[in-house]
Each structure stands twice: as C-alpha cells, then as structure tokens.
N, C-alpha and C positions, 0 to 999 in steps of 0.2 A: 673749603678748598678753592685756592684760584683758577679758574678755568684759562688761567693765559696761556699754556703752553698743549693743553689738549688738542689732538687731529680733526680729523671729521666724524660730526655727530653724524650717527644712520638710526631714522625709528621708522619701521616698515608696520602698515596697518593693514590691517583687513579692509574688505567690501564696504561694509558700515562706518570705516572711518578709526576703529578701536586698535589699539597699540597689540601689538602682536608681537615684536622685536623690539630692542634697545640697547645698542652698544655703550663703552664704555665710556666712550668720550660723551654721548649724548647724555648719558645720565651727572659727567663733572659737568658739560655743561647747563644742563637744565636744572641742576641743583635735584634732581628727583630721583631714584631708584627704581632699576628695570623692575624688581618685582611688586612695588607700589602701582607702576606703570601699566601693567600687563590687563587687559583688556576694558580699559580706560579709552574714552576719545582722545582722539589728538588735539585737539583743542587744550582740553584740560593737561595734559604732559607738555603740550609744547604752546602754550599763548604768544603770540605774535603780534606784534603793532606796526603801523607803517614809524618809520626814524623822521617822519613829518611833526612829530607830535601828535596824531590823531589818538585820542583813547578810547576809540573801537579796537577789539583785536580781529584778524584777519585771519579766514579758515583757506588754509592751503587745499584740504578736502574739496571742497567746491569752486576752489581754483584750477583742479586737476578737471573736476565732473565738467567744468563750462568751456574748457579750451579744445577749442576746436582741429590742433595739430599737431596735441600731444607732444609738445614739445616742453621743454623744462629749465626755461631761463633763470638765471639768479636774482634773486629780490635783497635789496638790503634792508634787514628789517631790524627790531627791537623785540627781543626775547625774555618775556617778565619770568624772572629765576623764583626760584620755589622761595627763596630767601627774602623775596620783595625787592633784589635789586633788576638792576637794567642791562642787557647787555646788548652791544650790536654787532649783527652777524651778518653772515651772506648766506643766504640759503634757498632749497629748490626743488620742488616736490614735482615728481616720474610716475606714469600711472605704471600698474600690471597689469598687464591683458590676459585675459583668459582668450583659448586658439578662436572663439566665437567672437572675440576681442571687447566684453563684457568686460567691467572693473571690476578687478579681483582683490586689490587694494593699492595702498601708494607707496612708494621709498620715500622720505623725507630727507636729506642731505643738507647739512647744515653744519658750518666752520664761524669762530671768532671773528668780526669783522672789523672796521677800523674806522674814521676819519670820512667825510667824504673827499678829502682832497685823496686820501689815500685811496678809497676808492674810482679814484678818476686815476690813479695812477696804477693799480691794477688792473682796471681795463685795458691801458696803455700798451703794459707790460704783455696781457693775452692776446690783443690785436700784436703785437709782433711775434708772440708765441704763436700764431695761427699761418702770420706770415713765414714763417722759418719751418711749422709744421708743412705747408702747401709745398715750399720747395725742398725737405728730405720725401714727400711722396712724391714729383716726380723725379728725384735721384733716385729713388726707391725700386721705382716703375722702370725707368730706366737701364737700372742696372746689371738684371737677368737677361735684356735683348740682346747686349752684346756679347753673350756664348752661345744664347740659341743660333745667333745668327753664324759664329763661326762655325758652329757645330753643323750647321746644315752645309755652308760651305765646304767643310771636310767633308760632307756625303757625297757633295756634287761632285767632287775633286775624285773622290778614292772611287765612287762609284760597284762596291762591291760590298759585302757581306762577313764581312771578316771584323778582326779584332778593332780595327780603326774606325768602323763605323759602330759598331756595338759601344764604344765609348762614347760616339759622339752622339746616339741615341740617349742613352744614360743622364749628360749632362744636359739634353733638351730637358728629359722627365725631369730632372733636380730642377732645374729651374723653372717650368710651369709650376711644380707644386709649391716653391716658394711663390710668384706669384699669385696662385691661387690663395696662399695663407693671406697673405696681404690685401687681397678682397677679400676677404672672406670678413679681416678684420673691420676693414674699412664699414661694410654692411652691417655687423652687428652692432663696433659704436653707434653708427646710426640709427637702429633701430633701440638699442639702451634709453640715449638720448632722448628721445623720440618717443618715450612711455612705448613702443610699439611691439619692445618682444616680449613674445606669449609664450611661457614656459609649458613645456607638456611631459610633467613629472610621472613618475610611477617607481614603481622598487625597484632599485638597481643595484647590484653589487660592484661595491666601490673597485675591488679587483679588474672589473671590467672598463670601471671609465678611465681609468691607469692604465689600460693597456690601449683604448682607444686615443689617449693621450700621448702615448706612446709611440703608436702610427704618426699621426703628426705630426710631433718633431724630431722622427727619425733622420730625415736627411741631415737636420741641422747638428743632431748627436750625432751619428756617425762622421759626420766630417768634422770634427773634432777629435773622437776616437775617446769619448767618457765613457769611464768605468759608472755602470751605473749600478746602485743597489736598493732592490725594490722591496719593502719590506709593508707590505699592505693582507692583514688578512683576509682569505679567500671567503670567511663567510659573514663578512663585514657589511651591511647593506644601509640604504640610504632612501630617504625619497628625492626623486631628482629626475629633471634634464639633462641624459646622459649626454648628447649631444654638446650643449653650452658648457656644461660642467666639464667635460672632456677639452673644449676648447681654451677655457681657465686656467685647467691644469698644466697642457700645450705651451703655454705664454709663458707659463711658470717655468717651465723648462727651458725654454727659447731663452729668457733673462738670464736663467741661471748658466746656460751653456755660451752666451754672448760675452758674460763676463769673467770666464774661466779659461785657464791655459790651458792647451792641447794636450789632452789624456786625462785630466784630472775626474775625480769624483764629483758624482750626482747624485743623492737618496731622497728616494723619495719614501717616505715612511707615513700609517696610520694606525688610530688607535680609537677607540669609543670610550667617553666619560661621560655618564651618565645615560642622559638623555642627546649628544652631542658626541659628532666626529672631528675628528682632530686629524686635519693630513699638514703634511711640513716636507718643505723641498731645502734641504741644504747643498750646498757649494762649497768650495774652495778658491772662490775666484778674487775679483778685487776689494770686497766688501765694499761698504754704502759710511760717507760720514757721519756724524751723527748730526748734524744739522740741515741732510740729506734725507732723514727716515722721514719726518712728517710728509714730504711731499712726492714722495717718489711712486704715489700711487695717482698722482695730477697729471690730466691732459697736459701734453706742449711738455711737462716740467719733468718724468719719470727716468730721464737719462741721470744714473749713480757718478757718473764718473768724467773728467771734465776733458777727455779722450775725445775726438771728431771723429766717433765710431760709428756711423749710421748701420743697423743691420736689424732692419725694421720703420716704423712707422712712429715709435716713442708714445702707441698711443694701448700698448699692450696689456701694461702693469694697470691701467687704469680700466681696461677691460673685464680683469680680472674682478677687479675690485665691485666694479657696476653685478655682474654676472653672479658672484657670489654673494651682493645684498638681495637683488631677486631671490634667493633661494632662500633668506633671510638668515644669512650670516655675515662672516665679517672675515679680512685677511690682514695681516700685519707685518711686520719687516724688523730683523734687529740685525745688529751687524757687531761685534767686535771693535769695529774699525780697519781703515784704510789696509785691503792686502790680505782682512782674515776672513773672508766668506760673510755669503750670509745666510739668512733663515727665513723661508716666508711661511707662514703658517695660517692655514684657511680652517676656521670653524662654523660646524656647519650644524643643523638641527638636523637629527635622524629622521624625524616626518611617520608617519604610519607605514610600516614597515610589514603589515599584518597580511595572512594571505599569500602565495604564489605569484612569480611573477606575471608580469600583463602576457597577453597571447601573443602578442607580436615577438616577444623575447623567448617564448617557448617553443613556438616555431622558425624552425630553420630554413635557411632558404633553398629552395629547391633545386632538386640536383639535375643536373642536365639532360634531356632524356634523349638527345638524338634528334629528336623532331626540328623543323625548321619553319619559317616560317617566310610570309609574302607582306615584307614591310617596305615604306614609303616614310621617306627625309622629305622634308620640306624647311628649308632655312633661306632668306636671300643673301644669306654668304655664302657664297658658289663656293669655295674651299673650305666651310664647314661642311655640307651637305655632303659635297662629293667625298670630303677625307672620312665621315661618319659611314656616310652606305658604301666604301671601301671596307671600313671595320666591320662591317655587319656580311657585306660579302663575304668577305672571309672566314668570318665564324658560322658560313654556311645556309646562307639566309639568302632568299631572290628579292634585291632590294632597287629602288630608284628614286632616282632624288632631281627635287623641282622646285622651284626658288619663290614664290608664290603662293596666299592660296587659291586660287582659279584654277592654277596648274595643276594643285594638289587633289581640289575636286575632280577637273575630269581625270587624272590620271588614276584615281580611285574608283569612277564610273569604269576603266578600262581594266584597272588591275587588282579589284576589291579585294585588298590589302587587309591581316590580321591584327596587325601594327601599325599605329602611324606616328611617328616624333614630329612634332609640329613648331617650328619658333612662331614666338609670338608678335613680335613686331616685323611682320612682312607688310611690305606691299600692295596694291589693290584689295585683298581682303586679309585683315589680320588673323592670329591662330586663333581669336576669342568668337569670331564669325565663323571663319573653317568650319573649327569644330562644329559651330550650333546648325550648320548646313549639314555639314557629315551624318550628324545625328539625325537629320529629316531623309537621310537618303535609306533604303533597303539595306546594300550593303554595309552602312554604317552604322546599322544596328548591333553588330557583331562585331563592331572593331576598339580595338585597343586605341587611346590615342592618351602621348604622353606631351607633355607642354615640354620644350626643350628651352629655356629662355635666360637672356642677363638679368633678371628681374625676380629675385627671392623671399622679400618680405611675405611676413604671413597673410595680408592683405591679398596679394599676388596671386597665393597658391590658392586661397577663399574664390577669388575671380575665376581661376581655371577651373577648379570642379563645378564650378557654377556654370559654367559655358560648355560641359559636360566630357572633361579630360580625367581620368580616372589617374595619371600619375605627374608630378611635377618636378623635375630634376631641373636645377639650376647649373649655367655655365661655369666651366667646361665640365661638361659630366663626366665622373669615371665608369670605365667599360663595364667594372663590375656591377656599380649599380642599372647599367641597361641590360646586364646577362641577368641580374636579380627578376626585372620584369617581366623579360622573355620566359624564363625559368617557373613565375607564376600563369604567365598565360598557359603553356604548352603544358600545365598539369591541370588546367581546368578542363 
C-alpha cells in the first residue's frame, strides 16, 4: 500500500527504547504492523538514515538521552520500509518525563517528506506560519484588555453595588479566564514541545474529566448558548492525567463551539472497546474540507475554515493531539463536508485500572472550620499583594502584604505568621532564599509557605519544594485553590 497520502506516524516507546504504541498511519508508513511491533526496539520498527546517503542508521533514542534541552526539532531523514524500499520523511522524537523527570520513554512523530527544495520551502512556509502565529497572540492577548478596562471604567463611573457593577464584575471574571486558558495553553505547548511534560497518571473516571472539561469551557459554551449532550458512562475509568486530559478535551470543545452557530448542539459521548476508550465530540457547525483533515491537527495550520476568525491561539487542536500521544493514543477528525459538522474522536488505552482510587481523589477537601489564620503576601506587584491580602482579609484572616523578601523576613520576626504566599521573582532576596531563611528561623518551623509564582513548569514546582515551600500554585491562582490550603492547614 502506498503510504503517499497517510497523516502523522506516532510510535511511543517505553524507558528501554521498546515500542509500546503504533498508530495507523506509522504502521502504512513503516510497512510493519502494530502488533508485530509491540515491544520491539525502535530501531528495529523504525530504521532511520541521515537523506545524506550515510548507510549508518541513526537511533533517535539516544538522540532524545544526549539533548540537553529536550527540545524536538525535525530531522529530514530516510526510513528503510519493511518492503526494502526508501522513503523520505520529516520527523522528531519528544522525551516523557516522569514528575522526578527520569525517561519514561519517547513519542516518535514522523510524516511523508519531500524534495529538499521542498523542504526549504516548508520551512519558508512555517517561518511565516510562526510569523502570523506571534501576531494572532498578540491580537489574542490584546483583546480581553479592552472590556476589562471598560468594565472597570463602569465601576468607577456607577461607583455602587447594584446591577451595573455586578455585570461589569462578571465580564472582568469571563475575560481573565479566557486569558488564563491562553496561558495556560501557551505553557503546556511549550512544555509538550519541550519533551518536558511529566504525566502523573492514576485511575480516573472518565465522568469526571468531562466534567472538569466542562468547567473550562463553560464560559465559551454558555456564550453561545449549546445544547449540550453528555453521554459518558459513570463507571467508565481510565489511567490518566486528569488534569492534561481534562485540558484536551477543553480545546475539543472550544473548536467544536468556535465553529458552531448560536444554540446549536455539542455531544460529547464514550464508550470502551476492549482494552480501549473511545470518546468522540461531534458538532454541527462548519465541518472541515477534506483536504483540510490531514492537517488540521498542525501548529500555525489547524484553522478548518478560510473565515479571519481568530478566537484563540490556532495552536489548540495540536495540543490535543501532542497530550493525547503522551498518554499513548491517538485523535482523528472526519467531516462530511463543508457546513455538515464534524467528529473528533480520541482513542485512548484503558492503562491499569485495578485497585481504588489514589488518596488524593478519596479525600475531599476540607470543609471550612471557622478558624482563621495570621498570613503574610509577599509579591513586588504592590496591586497583587495588596488586591490578594484584601481577598484574604475578607474571608477573615489578619493578613499583611510586603513587596520583598527582607520585608517578608522581618515582618515574619514581628508577626509569626501561619501562612505565607511568597512570589518568587522578588527583589533583593527571591522566594527561593526567603523561604530557605524562613525555614532557619524559630517561627518558621511552623509556617506554611506556598510559592505564588508566573513560572509553572514541573521543573519550577521540583525547585520550590526544594527550597522548602510545601504548596505551589501558579498565576493567577483561584480563590478556591488558596481556601483548599488554608482548609488543610486549619485541620492539621
């Protein structure tokens, strides 16, 4: 079979290098079969040669072990097919981190390649996809400032409590949380990218990452006003990053409501075959052409429809996709055509499912007891600090906020605080010092201290417990995750 019109090959390995995963397209193009393949090196399912003519073949495995930035550029190489022909492709091996960021094994990514002229004209073609990506993110970035900003305008104006500011409250919240998704997205390509995200799987019932999925793109469903219909059963379970997996399914939704009139239906449906979960988001909306489906899971290239509709980063559908080979599956797209919906459908491996869930899912978060406590903001953004220990004042807590950390130490010598929210990129002493002082102090044998910081990578959060911060919530944090805290402290 001709492998000229197949997608992207994915073969995910294990630790040692041995095949673990192999989509469809890897197997037309390797000429070899996932289950011939299945705990095979990768060498042997995928041999590779540099397009130089060299007749060494090149082990992507120890291309992943010896890079130093985890990073996973494309190589154009020669792919000796099971048949004894030649083919040339472009492809790109990502490590997996384990949360100690050990190698847990690799994604392999690899598509039909071409010509090198054609390859200099690919390049061409993503240098200006990159260029046209940088400026929909600042139109992106852009474009929530100007209701916040009116929206505050209206409070200074009405100056009261009533209906006109409750609205203008409302559409600050919509608009931070859309920007929030927009970093959020920005960080995880990055770390995809980046071999750097480290999955921390356990049993999860799919029910719940559908409704964690849910939360997130509420705003952008309700302001459309889809009928949605959820048909996932409740005792359906999975191994997985509910977290990441939640964030996939998110985007899923986000695509499917972007490209849908107002009111129309959303289903998101699952089902288990075999050893495999089957979830599928259908639409009503423009559907995808068909010589659109190949690509519409590519950086730069994932916009279906030739509309100058920016609502988002265009780098979503490709997130999806990255997110979903970590977990060592695969996601797909079919369309009808032009006007009839579409279909994206993520398959996934059930994983060891055996056992109870982990304790962190069995215990719930603690219920508020009344008690209160003696916490300390430290941020050098004077209108973080002070807007945060306002929130905290109010939910009843004697709080003070200091822009530093020097500040933070001696106001800690004065007010040996239970709590302390720390950013980490301050001034004269950063929170990564703070803290390691805090901890040589008496009083800060007994204090909570949580990293408040822009900076989320797993690497980050590794640094903070290590400089002895027991919690690390990334900007802007929501309220509930700092009543979550408080909530465990005050029952210890």
């Amino acid at each position: 079979m001709s492998p000229a019109s197949t997608g992207d090959g994915v073969i995910v390995t294990d630790s040692s290098g041995r095949v673990t995963f192999m989509n469809a397209a890897a197997e037309e193009l390797t000429g070899r079969s996932a289950h011939d393949a299945l705990d095979h090196p990768l060498s042997e399912v995928f041999p590779i040669a540099s397009p130089a003519g060299d007749t060494e073949t090149l082990d992507p495995v120890a291309r992943v072990r010896s890079a130093t930035n985890g990073a996973a550029p494309v190589h154009h190489s020669i792919l000796l097919r099971a048949d004894g022909s030649r083919l040339l492709i472009d492809e790109s091996a990502a490590a997996i981190r384990r949360s100690d960021a050990g190698l847990d094994g690799i994604v392999m990514t690899f598509r039909r390649g071409g010509t090198a002229e054609t390859a200099r004209a690919s390049e061409a073609r993503n240098a200006e996809g990159r260029e046209d990506f940088f400026a929909i993110l600042a139109h992106e970035l852009r474009n929530p400032l100007a209701p916040i900003r009116n929206a505050l305008q209206i409070m200074q104006v009405v100056q009261d409590s009533g209906a006109t500011t409750a609205a203008a409250r409302v559409i600050i919240e919509r608009q931070l949380k859309h920007l929030t998704r927009l970093i959020d997205d920005l960080l995880d390509m990055a770390q995809v990218t980046q071999g750097k995200l480290a999955l921390r799987k356990s049993r999860t019932p799919l029910s719940e990452v559908v409704q964690h999925a849910l939360a997130i793109a509420r705003p952008q469903l309700e302001s459309k006003q889809h009928r949605l219909q959820i048909d996932v059963p409740k005792d359906l379970c999975l191994c997985a990053d509910e977290t990441h997996l939640a964030q996939a399914l998110a985007n899923l939704l986000h695509n499917a409501s972007k490209y849908s009139a107002m009111g129309s239906s959303i289903r998101v449906s699952a089902r288990a075959e075999q050893e495999e979960i089957i979830m599928q988001v259908n639409d009503e909306g423009v559907g995808i052409d068909a010589e659109k489906l190949e690509s519409v899971f590519d950086v730069y290239g994932n916009e279906h429809t030739d509309e100058h509709t920016h609502d988002g980063l265009g780098i979503g559908l490709s997130l999806v996709k990255r997110i979903v080979a970590l977990h060592g599956g695969k996601v797909t797209a079919v369309s009808a055509g032009r006007g009839l919906g579409s279909q994206f459908t993520v398959t996934l491996p059930q994983g060891d499912i055996r056992g109870a869930p982990d304790a962190e899912r069995r215990t719930s978060t603690a219920a508020a007891t009344g008690r209160h406590l003696r916490i300390i903001v430290a941020d050098d953004n004077r209108d973080a600090a002070h807007t945060l220990a306002m929130l905290l004042t109010l939910e009843g807590h004697e709080v003070r906020a200091v822009h530093d950390g020097i500040e933070a130490l001696a106001m800690g010598d004065e007010f040996a605080p239970r709590l302390m929210f720390l950013d980490i990129g301050m001034p004269l002493l950063d929170g990564y010092e703070t803290a390691r002082q805090i901890r040589a102090r008496e009083w800060g044998a007994h204090t909570h201290l949580v990293a408040l910081t822009g900076w989320g990578q797993e690497e980050d959060r590794r640094k903070a417990l290590a400089a002895g911060f027991q919690d690390h919530l990334v900007k802007p944090a929501e309220l509930d995750a700092m009543k979550a805290i408080i909530d465990r402290i005050v029952d210890d």
